[in-house]
C-alpha angles and dihedrals in degrees: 000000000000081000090062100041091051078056094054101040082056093052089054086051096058095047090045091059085048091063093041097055085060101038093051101199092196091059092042086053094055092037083054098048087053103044084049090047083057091041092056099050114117097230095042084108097058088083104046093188087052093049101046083054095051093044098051095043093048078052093049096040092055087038079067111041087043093056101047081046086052086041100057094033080066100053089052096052086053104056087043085066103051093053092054090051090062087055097046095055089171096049093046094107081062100049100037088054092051100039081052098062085044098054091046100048091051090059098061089039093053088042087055094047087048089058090057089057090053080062100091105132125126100253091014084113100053130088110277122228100217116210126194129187131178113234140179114357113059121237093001089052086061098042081053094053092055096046084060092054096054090042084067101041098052084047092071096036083056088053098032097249109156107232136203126213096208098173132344118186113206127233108228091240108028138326124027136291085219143327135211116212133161131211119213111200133110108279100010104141092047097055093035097051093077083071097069122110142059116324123197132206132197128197151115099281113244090208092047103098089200092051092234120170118269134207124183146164142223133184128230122206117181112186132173115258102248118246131217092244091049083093086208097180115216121179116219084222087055087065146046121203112220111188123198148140121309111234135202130201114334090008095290111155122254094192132006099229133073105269111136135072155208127196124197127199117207104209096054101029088231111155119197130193129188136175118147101104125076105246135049089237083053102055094039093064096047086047080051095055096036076056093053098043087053097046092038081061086041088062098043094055088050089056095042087051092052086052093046093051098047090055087055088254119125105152118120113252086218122058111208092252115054099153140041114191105186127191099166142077085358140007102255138147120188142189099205092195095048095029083225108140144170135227090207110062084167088061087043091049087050090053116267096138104129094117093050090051093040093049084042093056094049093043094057094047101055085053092056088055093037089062102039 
């Protein structure tokens, strides 16, 4: 038994020099010494928008070192333990017991940090703006919609992760026509873009009196949240500014002045509401970002799709349809793309989506590789 644990000690170890080889610790740490050196000037506060961006990534920089430190602080408790079990033959039963939760518990941990170095893109490690539309299937299209929203809400409360209702647009029966959110997290839209695509869902309709069998469709869309170095150059002749009363469920008023906003841009036909702040002017500048982040995906896409050209490959990464979510006649959710799937959709619709994301990530990433 000693014997199998050195042999997996040894395999943590490897992975754990995997990770390490990406993460690069001496880099984080003076990354770290000059992001601190900038936090502590005396005029850093002069430019709010700077600031916030030195200060979160100082934050996300010592979130990481600290992490791969506690990781391999772990490993070595561990074997530790283990040595000392062979030492202690009469309390072995104890140790192996508890050597056993650890080791299984620092596996997950280490799966899931392997995972973070997989997050290289160039915005992977920015806030994402989360859009969800109903599609094809009426008033369960809708519920569905909704059901989505709250799958990804509870997501990042399971995982603390603050959120931000920007905009939500009300069905006339029930669910909503779309929603706006942001998560705000290192590395959010990273983790959160494998989610974007067509999702399907498959039941027997509660708003259907005869009980028939629905199905119905929503559309995810993940961006990164715009910066203000991103120089994203909108013209004010590229858009026009509507104002009008912010609603609530089945259209009825939150407020009785003109206080949201949409924003339409012409070249691209995006059209952007927001009403979640208190003031027009408000809700003007947040409709301007969400903008920004679309169009700076926008350009990204258009860049990826170049690449991809000039290699001869023209095929589209995402199918349509990414996600099944079946109710009847049996309990199944999907991933089409990564064949990874779940027997408990009501676990899945309460957020516990973390396989799917995880199997997303390294999908996408041997098909990255697959393709250079």
């Amino acid at each position: 038994m000693a014997i199998e644990f050195s042999e997996e000690i040894q395999a943590l170890r490897t992975s754990m020099e995997n990770i390490l080889a990406v993460v690069q610790p001496d880099v984080l740490r003076t990354q770290i010494d000059e992001l601190s050196e900038q936090a502590t000037a005396p005029d850093l506060w002069d430019d709010p928008a700077h600031a916030q961006e030195v200060t979160s990534k100082l934050s996300h920089r010592q979130s990481d070192l600290e992490r791969v430190t506690k990781m391999g602080e772990r490993i070595d408790d561990l074997d530790t333990m283990i040595e000392m079990a062979k030492e202690e033959p009469e309390e072995f039963v104890d140790f192996l017991a508890e050597a056993e939760s650890d080791l299984k518990a620092l596996k997950e941990d280490l799966s899931d940090l392997e995972i973070r170095t997989l997050l290289d893109g160039e915005y992977d490690e920015r806030n994402a703006v989360v859009t969800i539309r109903s599609g094809a299937g009426g008033v369960d299209a809708a519920d569905f919609a909704e059901t989505l929203m709250r799958m990804y809400l509870r997501w990042s409360e399971r995982h603390g992760y603050p959120t931000r209702v920007l905009d939500t647009s009300y069905a006339e029966e029930a669910g909503i026509k779309s929603a706006t959110f942001e998560v705000q997290a290192p590395y959010a839209y990273g983790t959160l873009s494998v989610e974007g695509g067509t999702h399907r869902l498959v039941r027997i309709s509660p708003f259907d009196n005869q009980g028939r069998r629905q199905t119905s469709f929503a559309a995810v869309e993940v961006v990164p949240l715009a910066e203000p170095t991103d120089h994203i150059d909108i013209p004010e002749t590229d858009i026009r500014v509507d104002v009008f009363h912010a609603s609530g469920p089945g259209g009825q008023g939150v407020n009785t002045t003109d206080s949201a906003v949409r924003i339409t841009h012409f070249p691209t036909g995006i059209v952007i509401s927001m009403q979640d702040e208190r003031s027009q002017i408000q809700n003007r500048a947040a409709a301007m970002q969400i903008l920004e982040s679309k169009l700076l995906d926008l350009r990204h896409q258009e860049e990826h799709a170049k690449e991809k050209e000039l290699r001869g490959d023209v095929k589209a990464s995402w199918g349509d349809q990414m996600r099944s979510y079946v109710l009847h006649p049996y309990q199944m959710v999907k991933d089409l793309r990564t064949e990874y799937e779940s027997g408990n959709p009501q676990a899945v619709f309460d957020g516990d989506i973390d396989g799917f994301i995880n199997a997303g990530i390294r999908w996408r990433k041997n098909t990255q590789k697959s393709e250079d």
